[in-house]
N, CA, C and O of each residue as an XYZ file, in Angstrom:
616
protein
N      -0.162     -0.374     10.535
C      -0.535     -0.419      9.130
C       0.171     -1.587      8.487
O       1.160     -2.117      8.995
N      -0.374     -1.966      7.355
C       0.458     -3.105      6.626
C      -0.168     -2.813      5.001
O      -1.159     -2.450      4.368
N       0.948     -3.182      4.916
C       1.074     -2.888      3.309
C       1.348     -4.559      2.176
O       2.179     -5.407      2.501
N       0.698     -4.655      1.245
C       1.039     -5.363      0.195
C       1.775     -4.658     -0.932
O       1.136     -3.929     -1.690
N       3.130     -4.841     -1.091
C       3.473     -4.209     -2.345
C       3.619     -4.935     -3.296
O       4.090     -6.026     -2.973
N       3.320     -4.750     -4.878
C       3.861     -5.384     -5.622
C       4.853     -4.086     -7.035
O       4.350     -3.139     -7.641
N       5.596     -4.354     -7.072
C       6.563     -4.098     -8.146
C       5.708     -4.319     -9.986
O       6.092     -5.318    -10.593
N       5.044     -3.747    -10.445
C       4.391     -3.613    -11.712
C       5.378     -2.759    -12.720
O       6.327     -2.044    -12.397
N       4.844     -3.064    -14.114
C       5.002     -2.668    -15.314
C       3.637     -1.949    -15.446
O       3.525     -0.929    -16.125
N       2.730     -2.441    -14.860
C       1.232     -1.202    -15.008
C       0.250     -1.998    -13.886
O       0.469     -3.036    -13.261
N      -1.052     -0.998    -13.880
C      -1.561     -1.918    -12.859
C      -3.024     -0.834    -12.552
O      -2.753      0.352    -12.363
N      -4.279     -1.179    -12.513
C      -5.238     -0.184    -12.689
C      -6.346     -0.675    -11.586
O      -6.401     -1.810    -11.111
N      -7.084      0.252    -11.326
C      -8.578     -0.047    -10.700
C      -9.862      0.565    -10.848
O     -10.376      1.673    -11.006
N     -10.221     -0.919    -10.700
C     -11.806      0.491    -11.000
C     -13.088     -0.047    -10.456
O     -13.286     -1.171     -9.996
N     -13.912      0.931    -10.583
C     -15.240      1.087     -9.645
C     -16.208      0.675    -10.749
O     -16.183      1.252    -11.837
N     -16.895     -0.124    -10.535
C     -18.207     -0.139    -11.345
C     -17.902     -0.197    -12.936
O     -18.716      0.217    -13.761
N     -16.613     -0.768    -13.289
C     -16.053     -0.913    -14.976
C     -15.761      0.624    -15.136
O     -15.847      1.158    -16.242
N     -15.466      1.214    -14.176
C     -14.988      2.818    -14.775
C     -13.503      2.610    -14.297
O     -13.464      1.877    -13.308
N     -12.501      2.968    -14.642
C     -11.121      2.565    -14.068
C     -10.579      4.110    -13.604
O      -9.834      4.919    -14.156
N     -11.235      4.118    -12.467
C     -10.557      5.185    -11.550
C      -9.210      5.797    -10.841
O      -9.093      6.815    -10.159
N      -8.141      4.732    -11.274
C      -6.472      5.089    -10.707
C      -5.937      4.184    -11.692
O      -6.519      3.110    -11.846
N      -5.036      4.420    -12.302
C      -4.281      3.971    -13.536
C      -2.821      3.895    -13.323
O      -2.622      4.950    -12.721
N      -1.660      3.303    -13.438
C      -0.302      3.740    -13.339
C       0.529      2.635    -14.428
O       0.190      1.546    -14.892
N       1.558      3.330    -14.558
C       2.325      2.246    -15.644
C       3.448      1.437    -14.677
O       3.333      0.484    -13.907
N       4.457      2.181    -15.041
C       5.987      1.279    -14.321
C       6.038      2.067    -12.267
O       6.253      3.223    -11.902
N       5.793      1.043    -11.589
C       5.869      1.052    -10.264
C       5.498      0.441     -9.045
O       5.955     -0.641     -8.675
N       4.629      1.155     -8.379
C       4.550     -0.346     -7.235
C       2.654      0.134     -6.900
O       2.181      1.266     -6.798
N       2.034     -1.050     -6.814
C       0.858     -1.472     -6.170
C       1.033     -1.379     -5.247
O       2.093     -1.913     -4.921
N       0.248     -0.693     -4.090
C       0.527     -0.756     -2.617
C      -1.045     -0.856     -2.245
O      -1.982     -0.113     -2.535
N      -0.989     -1.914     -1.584
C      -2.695     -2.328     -1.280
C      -2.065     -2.360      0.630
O      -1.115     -2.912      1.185
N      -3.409     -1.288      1.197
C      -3.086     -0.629      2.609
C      -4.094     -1.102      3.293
O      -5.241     -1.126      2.845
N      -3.651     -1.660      4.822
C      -4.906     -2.062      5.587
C      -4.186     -1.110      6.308
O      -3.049     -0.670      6.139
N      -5.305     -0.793      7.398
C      -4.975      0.152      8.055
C      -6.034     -0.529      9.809
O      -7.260     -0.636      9.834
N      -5.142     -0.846     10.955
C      -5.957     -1.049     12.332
C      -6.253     -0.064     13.121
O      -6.102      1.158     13.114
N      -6.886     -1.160     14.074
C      -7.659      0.019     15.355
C      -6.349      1.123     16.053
O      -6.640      2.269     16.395
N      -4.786      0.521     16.200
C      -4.229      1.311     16.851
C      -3.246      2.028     16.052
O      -2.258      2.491     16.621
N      -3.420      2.185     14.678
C      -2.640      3.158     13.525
C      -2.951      4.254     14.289
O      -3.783      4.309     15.194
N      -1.826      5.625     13.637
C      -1.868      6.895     13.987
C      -1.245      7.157     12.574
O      -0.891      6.319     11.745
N      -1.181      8.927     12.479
C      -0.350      9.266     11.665
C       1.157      8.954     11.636
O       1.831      9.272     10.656
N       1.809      8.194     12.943
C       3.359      8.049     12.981
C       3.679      6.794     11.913
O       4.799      6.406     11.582
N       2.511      6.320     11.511
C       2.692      4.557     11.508
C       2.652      4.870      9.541
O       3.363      4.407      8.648
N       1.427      5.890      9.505
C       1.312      6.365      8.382
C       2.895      6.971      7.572
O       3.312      6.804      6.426
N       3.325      7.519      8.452
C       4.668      8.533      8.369
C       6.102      7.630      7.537
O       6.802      7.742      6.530
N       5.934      6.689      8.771
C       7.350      5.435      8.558
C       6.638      4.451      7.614
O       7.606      3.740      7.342
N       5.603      3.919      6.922
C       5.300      3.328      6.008
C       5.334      3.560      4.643
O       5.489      2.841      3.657
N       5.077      5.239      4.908
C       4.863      5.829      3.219
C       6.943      5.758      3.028
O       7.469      5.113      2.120
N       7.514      6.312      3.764
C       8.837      6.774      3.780
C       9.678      5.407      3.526
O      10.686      5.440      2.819
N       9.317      4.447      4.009
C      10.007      3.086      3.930
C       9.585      2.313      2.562
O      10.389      1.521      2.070
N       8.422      2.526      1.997
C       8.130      2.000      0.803
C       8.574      2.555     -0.558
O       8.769      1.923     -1.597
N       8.727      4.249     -0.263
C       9.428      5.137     -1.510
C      10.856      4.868     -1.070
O      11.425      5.161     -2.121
N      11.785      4.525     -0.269
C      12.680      4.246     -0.084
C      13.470      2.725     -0.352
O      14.662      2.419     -0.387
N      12.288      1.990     -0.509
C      12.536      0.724     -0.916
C      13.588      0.385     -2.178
O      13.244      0.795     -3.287
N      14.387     -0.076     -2.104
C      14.817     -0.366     -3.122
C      14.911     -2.010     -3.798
O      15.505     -3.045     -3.495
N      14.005     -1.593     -4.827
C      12.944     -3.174     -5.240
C      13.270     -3.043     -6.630
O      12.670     -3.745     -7.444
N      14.144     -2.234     -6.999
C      14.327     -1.919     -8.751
C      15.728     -2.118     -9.096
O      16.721     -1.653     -8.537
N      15.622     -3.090    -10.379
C      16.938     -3.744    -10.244
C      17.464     -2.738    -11.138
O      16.779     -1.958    -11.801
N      19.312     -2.840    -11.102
C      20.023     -2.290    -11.635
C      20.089     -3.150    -12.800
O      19.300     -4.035    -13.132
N      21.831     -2.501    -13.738
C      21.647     -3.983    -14.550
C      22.290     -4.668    -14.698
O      22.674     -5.073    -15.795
N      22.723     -5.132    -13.352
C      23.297     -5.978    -13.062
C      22.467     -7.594    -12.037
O      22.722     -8.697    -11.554
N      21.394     -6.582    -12.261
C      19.945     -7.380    -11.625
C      19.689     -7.384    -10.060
O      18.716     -7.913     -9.522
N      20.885     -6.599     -9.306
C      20.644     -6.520     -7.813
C      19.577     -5.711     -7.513
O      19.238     -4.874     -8.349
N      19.097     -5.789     -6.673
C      17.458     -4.570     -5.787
C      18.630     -3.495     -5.757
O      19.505     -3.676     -4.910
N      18.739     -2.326     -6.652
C      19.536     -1.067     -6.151
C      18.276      0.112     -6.142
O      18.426      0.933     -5.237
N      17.475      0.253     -6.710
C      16.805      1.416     -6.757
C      15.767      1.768     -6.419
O      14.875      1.466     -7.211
N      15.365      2.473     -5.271
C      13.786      3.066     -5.569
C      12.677      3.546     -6.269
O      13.003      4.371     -7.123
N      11.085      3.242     -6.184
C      10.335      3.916     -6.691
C      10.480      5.169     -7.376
O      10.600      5.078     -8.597
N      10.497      6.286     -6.885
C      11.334      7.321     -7.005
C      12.504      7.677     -7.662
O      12.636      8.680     -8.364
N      13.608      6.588     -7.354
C      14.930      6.567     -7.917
C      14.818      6.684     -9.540
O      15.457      7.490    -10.217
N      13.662      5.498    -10.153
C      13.291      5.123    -11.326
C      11.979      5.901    -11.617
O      11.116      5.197    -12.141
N      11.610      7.275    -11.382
C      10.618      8.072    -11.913
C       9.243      6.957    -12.082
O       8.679      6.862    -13.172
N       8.854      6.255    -11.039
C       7.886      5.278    -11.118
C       6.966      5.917    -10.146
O       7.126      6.822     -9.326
N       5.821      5.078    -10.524
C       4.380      5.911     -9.738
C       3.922      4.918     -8.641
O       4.268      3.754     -8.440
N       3.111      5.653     -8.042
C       2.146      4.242     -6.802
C       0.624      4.475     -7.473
O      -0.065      5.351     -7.996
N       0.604      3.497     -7.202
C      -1.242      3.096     -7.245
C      -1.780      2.700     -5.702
O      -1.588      1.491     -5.582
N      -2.417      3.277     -4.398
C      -2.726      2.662     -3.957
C      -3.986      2.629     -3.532
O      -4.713      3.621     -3.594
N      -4.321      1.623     -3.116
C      -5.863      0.763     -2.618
C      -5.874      0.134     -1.237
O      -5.157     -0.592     -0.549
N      -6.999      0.747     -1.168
C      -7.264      0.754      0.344
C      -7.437     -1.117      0.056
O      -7.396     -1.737     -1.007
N      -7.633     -1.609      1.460
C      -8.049     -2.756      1.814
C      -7.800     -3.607      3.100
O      -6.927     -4.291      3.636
N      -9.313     -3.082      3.312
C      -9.529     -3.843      5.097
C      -8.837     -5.430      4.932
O      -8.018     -5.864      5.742
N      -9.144     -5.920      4.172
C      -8.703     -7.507      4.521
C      -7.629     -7.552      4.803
O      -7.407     -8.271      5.777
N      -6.636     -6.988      4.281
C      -4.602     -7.142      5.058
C      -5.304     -7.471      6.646
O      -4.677     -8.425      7.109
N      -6.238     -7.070      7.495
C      -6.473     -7.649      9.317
C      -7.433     -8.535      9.026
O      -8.333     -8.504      9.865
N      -7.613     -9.392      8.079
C      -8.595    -10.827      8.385
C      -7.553    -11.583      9.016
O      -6.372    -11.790      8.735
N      -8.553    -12.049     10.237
C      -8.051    -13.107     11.310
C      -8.418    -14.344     10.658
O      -9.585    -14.412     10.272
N      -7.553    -15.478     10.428
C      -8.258    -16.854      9.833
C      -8.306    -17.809     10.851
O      -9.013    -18.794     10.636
N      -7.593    -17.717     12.120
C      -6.985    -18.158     12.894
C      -8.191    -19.595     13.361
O      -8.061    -20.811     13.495
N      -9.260    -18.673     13.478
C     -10.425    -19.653     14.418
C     -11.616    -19.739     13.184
O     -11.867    -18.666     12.637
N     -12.378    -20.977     12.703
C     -13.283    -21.345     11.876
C     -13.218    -20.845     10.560
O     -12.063    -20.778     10.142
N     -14.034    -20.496      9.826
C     -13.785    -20.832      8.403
C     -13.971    -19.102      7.375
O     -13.646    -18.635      6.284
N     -14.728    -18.689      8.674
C     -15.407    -17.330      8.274
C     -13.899    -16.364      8.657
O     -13.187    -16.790      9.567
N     -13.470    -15.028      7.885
C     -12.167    -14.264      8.483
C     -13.194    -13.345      9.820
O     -14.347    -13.004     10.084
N     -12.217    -13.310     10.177
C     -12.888    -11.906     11.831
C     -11.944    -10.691     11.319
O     -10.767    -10.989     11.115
N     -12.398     -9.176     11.061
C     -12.346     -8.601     10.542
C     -11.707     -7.020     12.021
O     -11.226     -5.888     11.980
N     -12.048     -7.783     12.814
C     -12.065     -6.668     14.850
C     -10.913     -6.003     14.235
O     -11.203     -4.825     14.026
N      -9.419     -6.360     13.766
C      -8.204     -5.898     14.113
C      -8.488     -4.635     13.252
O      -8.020     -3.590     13.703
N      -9.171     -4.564     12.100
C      -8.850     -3.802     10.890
C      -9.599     -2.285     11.575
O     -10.585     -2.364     12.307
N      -9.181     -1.409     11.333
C      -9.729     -0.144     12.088
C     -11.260      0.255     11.220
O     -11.416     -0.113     10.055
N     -12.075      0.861     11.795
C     -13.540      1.339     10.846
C     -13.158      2.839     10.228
O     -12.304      3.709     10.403
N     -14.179      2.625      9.503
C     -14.118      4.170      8.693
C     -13.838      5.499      8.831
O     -13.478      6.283      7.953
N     -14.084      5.760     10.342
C     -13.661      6.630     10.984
C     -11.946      6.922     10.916
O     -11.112      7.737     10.521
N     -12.073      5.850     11.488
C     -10.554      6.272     11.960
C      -9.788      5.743     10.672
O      -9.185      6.681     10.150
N      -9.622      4.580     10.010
C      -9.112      4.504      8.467
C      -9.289      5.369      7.494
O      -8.287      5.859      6.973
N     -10.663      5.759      7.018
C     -10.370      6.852      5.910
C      -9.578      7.649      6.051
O      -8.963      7.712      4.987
N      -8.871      8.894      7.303
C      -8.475      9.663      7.502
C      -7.100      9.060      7.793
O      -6.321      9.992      7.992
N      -6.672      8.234      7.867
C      -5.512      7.700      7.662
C      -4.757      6.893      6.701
O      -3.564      6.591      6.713
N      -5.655      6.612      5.893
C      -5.647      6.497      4.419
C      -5.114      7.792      3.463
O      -3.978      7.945      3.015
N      -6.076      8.513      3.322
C      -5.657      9.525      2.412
C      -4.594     10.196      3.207
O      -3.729     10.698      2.490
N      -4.364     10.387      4.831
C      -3.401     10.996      5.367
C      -1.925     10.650      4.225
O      -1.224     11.347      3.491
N      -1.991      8.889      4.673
C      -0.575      8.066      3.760
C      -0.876      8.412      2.319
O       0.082      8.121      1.603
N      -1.904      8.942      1.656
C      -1.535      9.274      0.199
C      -0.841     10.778      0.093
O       0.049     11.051     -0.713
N      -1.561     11.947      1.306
C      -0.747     12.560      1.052
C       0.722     12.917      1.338
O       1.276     13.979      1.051
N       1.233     11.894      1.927
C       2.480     11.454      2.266
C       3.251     11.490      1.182
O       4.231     12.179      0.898
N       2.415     10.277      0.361
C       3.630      9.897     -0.966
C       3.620     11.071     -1.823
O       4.671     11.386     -2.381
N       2.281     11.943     -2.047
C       2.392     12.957     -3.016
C       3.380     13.836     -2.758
O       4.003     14.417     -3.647
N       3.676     14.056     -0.934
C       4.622     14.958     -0.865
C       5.879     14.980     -1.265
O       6.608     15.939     -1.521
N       6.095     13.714     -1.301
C       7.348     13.360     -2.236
C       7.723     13.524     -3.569
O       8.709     13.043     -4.127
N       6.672     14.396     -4.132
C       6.543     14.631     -5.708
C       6.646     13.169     -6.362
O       7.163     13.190     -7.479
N       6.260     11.905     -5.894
C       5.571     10.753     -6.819
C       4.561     10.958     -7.496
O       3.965     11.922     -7.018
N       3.931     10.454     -8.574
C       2.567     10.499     -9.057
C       1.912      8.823     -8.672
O       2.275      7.656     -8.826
N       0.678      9.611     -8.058
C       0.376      8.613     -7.014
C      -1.288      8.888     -7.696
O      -1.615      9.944     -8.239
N      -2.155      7.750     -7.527
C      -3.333      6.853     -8.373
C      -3.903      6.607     -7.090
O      -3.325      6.854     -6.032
N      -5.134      6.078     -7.206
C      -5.360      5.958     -5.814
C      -6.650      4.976     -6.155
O      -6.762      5.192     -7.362
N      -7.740      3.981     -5.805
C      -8.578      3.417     -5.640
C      -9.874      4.439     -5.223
O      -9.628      5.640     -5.338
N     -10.970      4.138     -4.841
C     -12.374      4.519     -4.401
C     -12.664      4.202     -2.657
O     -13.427      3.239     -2.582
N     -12.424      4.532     -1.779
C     -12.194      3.925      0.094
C     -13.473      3.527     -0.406
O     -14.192      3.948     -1.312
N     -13.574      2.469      0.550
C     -14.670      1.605      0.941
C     -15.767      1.295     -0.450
O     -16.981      1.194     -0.273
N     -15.115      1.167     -1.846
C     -16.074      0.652     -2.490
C     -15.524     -0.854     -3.351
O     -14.432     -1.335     -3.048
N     -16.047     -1.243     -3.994
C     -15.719     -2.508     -4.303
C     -15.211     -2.493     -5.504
O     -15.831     -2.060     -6.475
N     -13.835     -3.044     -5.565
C     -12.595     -2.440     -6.489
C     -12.246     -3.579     -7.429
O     -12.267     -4.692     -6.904
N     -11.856     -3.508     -9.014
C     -11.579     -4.531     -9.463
C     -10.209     -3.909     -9.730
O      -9.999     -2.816    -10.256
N      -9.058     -5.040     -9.150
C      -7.653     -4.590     -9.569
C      -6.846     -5.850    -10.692
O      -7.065     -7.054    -10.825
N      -5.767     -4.835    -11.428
C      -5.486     -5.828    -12.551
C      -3.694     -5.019    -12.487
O      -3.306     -3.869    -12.282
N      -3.217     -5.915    -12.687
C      -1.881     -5.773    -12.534
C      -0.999     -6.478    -13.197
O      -1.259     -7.679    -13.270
N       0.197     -6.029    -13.828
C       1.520     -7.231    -14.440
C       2.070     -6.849    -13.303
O       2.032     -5.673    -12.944
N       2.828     -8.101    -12.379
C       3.794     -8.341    -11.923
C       4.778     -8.336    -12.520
O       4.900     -9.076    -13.496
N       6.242     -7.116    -11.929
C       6.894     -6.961    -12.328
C       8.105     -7.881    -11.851
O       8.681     -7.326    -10.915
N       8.629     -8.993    -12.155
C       9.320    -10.261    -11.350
C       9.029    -11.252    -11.215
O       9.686    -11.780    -12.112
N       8.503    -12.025    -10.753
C       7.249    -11.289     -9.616
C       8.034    -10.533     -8.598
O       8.891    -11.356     -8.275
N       8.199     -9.703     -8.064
C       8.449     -8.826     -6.689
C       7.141     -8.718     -5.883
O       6.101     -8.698     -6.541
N       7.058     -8.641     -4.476
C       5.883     -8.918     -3.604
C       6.629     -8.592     -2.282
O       7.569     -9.281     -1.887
N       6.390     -8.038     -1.945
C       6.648     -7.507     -0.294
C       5.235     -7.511      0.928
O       4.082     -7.232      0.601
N       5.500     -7.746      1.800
C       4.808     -7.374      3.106
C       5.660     -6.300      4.017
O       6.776     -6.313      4.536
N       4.621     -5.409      3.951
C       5.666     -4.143      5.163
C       4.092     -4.450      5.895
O       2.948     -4.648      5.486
N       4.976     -4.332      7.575
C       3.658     -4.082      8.556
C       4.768     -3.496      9.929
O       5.730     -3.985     10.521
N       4.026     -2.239     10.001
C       4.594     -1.437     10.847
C       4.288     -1.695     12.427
O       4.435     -0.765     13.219
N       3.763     -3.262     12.965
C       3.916     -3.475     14.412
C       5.055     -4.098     14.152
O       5.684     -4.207     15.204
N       5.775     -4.684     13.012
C       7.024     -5.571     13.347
C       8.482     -5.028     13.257
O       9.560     -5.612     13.151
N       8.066     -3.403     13.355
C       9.580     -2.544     13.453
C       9.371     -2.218     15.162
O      10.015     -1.277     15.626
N       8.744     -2.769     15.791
C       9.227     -2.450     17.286
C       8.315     -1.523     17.931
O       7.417     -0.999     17.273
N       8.462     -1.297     19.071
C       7.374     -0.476     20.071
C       7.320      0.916     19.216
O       8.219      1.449     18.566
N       5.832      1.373     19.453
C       5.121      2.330     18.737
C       6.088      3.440     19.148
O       6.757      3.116     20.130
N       6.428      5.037     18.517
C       6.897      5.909     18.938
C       5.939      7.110     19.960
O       5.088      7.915     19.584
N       6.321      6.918     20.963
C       5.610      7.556     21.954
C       4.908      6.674     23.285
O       4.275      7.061     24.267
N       5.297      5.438     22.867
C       4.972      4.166     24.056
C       5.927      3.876     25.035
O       5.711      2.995     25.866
């Protein structure tokens, strides 16, 4: 899985000009999800991102978590985090997992974060999303769970 986070003051989406997931002070988490995700990958992503500490104290260091600071997630699905650019001009899309197996690992990782008692927003899977956001910093992270090391159970 791989994640885009961004650190917001608010940040919304919506389907068709209807704005379907709304949040104020917290983090954007825009989720691709590949062919060889499982729920473990789901597990250590949701847990590592509410654990993040991306919220400054005030002394301005990263001391606090999502969570720490009663802040919400918004997240949105999105196949493109696996566009390949590598070869010609068009992205190749192979790595990103299909509907099958992503939807159900999608909402799996939302109900992850809910279990954490966050208030968590969520996008429309597979429809075409307009997102609007203040960057809070800017703050911007990449989490992608092949670059913490061999899968658990390999």
């Amino acid at each position: 899985m791989r994640a885009v986070i961004q650190r917001v003051s608010e940040a919304q989406v919506s389907v068709e000009g209807d704005i379907v997931g709304q949040i104020q002070h917290g983090l954007l988490v825009l989720l691709g999800v590949t062919t060889a995700d499982t729920e473990a990958e789901a597990n250590f992503l949701s847990e590592k991102i509410i654990g993040l500490r991306i919220f400054s104290d005030q002394a301005g260091k990263f001391a606090y978590s999502v969570q720490d600071v009663g802040g919400s997630l918004l997240i949105v699905s999105q196949f493109t985090l696996y566009g390949d650019t590598r070869k010609g001009r068009r992205p190749s899309f192979t790595a990103a997992a299909g509907t099958a197996t992503a939807k159900p690992l999608y909402e799996y990782f939302v109900a992850c974060c809910q279990r954490r008692h966050i208030p968590v927003a969520t996008g429309h899977f597979q429809a075409h999303m307009a997102v609007q956001l203040v960057n809070d910093g800017p703050v911007t992270l990449v989490l992608d769970t092949a670059e913490r090391g061999p899968r658990q159970g390999s």
